[in-house]
Every structure is written in structure tokens, then in C-alpha cells.
C-alpha positions in Angstrom: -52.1 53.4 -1.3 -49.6 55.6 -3.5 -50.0 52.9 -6.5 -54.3 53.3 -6.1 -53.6 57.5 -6.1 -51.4 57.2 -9.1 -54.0 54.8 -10.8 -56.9 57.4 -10.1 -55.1 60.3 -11.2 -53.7 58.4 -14.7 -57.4 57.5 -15.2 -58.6 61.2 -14.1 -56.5 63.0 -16.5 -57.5 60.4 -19.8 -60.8 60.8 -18.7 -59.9 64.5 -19.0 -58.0 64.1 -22.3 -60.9 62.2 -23.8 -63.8 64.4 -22.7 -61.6 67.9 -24.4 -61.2 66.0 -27.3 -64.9 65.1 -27.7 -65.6 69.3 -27.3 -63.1 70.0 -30.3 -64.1 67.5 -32.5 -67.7 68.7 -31.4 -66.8 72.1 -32.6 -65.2 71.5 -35.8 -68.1 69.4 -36.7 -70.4 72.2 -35.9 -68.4 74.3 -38.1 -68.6 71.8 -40.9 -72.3 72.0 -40.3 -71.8 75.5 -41.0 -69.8 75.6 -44.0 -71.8 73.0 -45.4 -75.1 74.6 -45.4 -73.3 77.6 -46.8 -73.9 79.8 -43.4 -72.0 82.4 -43.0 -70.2 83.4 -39.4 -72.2 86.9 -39.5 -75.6 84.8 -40.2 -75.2 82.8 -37.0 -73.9 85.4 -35.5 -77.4 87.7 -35.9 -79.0 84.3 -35.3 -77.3 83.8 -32.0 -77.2 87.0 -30.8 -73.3 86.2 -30.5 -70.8 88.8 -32.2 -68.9 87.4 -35.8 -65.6 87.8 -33.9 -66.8 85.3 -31.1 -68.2 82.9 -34.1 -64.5 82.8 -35.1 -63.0 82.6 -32.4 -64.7 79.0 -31.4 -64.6 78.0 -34.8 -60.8 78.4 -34.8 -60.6 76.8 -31.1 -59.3 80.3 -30.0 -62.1 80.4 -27.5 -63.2 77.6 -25.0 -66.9 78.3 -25.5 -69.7 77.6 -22.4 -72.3 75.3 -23.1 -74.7 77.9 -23.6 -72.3 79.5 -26.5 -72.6 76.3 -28.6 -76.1 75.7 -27.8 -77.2 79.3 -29.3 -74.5 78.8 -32.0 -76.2 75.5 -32.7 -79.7 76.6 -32.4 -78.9 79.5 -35.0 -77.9 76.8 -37.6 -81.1 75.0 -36.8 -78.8 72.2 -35.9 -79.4 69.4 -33.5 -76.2 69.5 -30.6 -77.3 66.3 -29.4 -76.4 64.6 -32.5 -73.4 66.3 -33.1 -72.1 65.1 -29.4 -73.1 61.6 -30.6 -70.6 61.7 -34.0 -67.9 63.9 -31.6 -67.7 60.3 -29.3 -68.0 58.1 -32.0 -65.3 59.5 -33.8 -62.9 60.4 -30.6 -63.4 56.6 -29.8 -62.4 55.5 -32.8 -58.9 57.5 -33.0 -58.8 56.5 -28.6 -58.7 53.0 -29.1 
């Protein structure tokens, strides 16, 4: 039984590990959607109705944002979430392997 508990909690806490790593790398590239359409922080910011400081703060992983953060920050940038949570997992599985 103890070996089963220790198997479910290793697995638990990579499953963990993986799924926080997929919400970084989802943020940075939602940044670098930013930077690359030439957005600024305070444009998304009006866009979102979202304060500049909070914009940085997620951008600079000083903030674990709600889904409902991204998804305005997102929206603001006329960017599709969905496919930025596709590229996040294909790119966290390539460096999990």
C-alpha cells in the first residue's frame, strides 16, 4: 500500500510540475504576442480593464493570474488563448521528455 501512495503522490506532484510550467510558458508567450504586435502594457491594460501595474506584474510572473485575468488580457490583444495553450504544451513537452 505505502509503495501505491508514494507512486500517486510522485505522479500527483509531476502532474503538478508539468501543468505550472504549461501556465508560464503560456504567459511569456502571451507576452511575446504582445511585444511582437508592438502593444503596449497600458494598451491592454485600457483594453482589459486591468491596471498597467497588474499587466506587469503577470508579464514578469510576479502575479499568479486567474483564468479570467489572461482571458481579458488575451482578449485585449485580439489574441486567441486557446492556441497559445496549444504552443505552451507542445513546447513544455518537448523540454519534459
Amino acid at each position: 500500500m505505502k509503495c501505491v501512495v508514494n507512486t500517486f503522490l510522485l505522479y500527483f506532484l509531476w502532474v503538478k510540475r508539468k501543468a505550472q510550467a504549461i501556465c508560464v510558458k503560456a504567459i511569456i508567450l502571451l507576452k511575446e504576442e504582445r511585444e511582437g504586435r508592438k502593444l503596449s502594457k497600458y494598451f491592454v491594460a485600457q483594453e482589459s480593464g486591468l491596471s498597467p501595474q497588474m499587466i506587469g506584474y503577470v508579464e514578469a510572473g510576479d502575479r499568479n493570474p486567474t483564468l479570467e485575468t489572461v482571458l481579458r488580457m488575451a482578449e485585449a490583444m485580439n489574441v486567441n488563448f486557446e492556441d497559445i495553450i496549444k504552443r505552451a504544451r507542445r513546447e513544455v513537452s518537448k523540454t519534459t521528455k
